[in-house]
N, C-alpha and C positions, 0 to 999 in steps of 0.2 A: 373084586377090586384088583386092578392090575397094579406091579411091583413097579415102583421107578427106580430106573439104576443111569446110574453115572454114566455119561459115555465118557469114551476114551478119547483122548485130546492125540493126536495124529502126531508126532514128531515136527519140530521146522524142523525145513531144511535151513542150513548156516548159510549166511547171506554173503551173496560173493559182489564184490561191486563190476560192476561192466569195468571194460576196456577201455584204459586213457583212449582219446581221439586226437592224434595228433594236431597241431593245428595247422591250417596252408604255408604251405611257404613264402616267405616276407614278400618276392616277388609277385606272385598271386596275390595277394593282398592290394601291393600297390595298384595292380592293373586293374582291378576291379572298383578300387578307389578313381581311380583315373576315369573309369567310364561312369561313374558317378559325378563325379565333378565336371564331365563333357555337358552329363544332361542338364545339371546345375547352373550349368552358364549359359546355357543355352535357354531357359525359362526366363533368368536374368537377364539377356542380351533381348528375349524377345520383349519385356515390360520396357525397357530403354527405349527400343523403336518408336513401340506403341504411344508412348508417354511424347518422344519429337513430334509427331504425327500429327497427334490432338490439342498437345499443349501452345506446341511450337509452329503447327504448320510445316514441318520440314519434309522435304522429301528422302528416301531413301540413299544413303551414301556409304557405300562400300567400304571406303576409306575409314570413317568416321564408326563404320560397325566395328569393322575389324580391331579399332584401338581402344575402343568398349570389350573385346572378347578378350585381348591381350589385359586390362585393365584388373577384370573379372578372374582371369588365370594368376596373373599377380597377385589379387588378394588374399583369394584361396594360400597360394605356396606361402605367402607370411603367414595366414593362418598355421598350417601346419607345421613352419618350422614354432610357432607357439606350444604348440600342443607337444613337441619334441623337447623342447628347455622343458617342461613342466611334469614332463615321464621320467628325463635325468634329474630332477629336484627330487620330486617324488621316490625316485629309486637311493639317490645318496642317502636322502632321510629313514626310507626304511632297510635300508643296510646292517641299523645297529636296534631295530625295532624287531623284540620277539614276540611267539605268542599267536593269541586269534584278533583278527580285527573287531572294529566296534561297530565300524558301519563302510559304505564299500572305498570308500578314499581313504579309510584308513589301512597305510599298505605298510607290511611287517617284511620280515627276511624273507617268506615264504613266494613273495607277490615279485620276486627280484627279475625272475628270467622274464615274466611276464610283462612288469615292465620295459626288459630291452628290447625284446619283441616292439612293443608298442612303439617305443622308441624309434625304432630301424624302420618302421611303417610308416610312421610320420615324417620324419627326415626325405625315408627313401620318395613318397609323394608329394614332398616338396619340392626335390630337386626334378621329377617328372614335369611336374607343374609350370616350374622353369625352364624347363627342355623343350615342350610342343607350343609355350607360348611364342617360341620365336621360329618354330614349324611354320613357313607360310601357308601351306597346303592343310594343314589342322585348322589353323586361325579361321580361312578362308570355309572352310567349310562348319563351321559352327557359324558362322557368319548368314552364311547362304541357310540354314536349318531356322534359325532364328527369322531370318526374313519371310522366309515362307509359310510360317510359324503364326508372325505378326500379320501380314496378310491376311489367314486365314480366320484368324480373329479377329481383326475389324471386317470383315467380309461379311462376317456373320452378324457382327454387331450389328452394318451398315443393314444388311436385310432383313432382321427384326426389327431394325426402326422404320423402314420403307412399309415392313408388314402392320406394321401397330397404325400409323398412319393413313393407306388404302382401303384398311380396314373401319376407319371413322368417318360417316357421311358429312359432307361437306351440305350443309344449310343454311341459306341466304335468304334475303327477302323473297328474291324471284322464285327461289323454290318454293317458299311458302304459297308466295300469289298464284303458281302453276298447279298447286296442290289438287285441286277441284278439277282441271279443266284434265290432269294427265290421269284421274282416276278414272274420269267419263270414258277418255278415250281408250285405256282399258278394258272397261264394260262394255265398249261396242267392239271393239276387235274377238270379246270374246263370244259378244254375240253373235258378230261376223261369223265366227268360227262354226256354232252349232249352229247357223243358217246352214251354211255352206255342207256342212255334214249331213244335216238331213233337212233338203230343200223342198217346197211343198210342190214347186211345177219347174223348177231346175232354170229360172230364170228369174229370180225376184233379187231386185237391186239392194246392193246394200252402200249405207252414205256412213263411213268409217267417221268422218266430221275432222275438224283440225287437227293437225300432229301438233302439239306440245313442245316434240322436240325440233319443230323445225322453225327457226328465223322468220 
């Protein structure tokens, strides 16, 4: 009977935490915010079309997009100066809060740089926001993205419903009362056929009888 013995438990090693990762620079931040809020309004500006199009019957109007795209860039920059009050509320209040939080909005001394960061991100793509709304060459090209955007989706709409429809035989009386006569004519064209394929003296007539489809 063999002897059981202990094994021997290997040493930890002491646990080292990884390397802060600093975080992007506020300006990085904003610009990649900014091409977020490009695509953003560009989804938004293409539902807008969409919505004249169907609802309204309107046609396409440059004018009228562009101050939809301006509209859209507008809301966003008050959003984000919101989000900016609400990171300096958040930070004066936890100013004089020590400690670990309870849950993640609850922000303490420790959360302070983090929220000016946030701060200066929101601010700073608010004022971007305000900046290229009034870029004619931005405007216009979100415009132009949009439209062709919107296009491409009624486009699509329009020939899935052209498809679903093409797709459903159209039956009327006459087609019923031709039911009989277009099946005959069928049967002899196919008879035609295997006459003509294998003929018995390479001259015997064949009487196709009325076309169906003809007046």
């Amino acid at each position: 009977m063999g002897v059981w013995r202990k094994s021997r438990r290997k040493p930890m090693k002491p646990y080292v935490a990884p390397p802060e990762v600093a975080p992007p620079p506020v300006e990085h931040a904003v610009e990649e915010g900014l091409l977020i809020a490009r695509s953003w309004t560009v989804v938004e500006v293409t539902n807008w079309i969409i919505e004249r199009a169907l609802r309204d019957g309107a046609s396409y109007d440059a004018e009228a997009t562009q101050s939809a795209v301006r509209r859209e860039l507008g809301r966003m920059a008050d959003e984000q100066e919101e989000y900016a009050d609400l990171a300096r509320e958040a930070r004066q209040t936890a100013f004089q809060r020590r400690g670990s939080a309870r849950h993640q909005h609850d922000y303490r001394a420790g959360d302070l740089s983090a929220l000016s960061r946030r701060r200066e991100v929101y601010s700073g793509l608010a004022a971007e926001l305000r900046r290229v709304s009034k870029d004619e060459e931005f405007v216009a090209a979100i415009a132009e993205s949009a439209r062709e955007r919107a296009w491409g989706d009624l486009e699509r709409a329009i020939q899935a419903k052209l498809d679903r429809v093409l797709d459903e035989p159209v039956v009327d009386e006459h087609y019923r009362r031709a039911r009989s006569q277009r099946l005959r004519w069928f049967r002899d064209l196919d008879l035609a056929a295997l006459i003509a394929a294998n003929p018995n003296d390479g001259s015997m007539p064949v009487d196709d009888g009325p076309n169906p489809y003809e007046d």
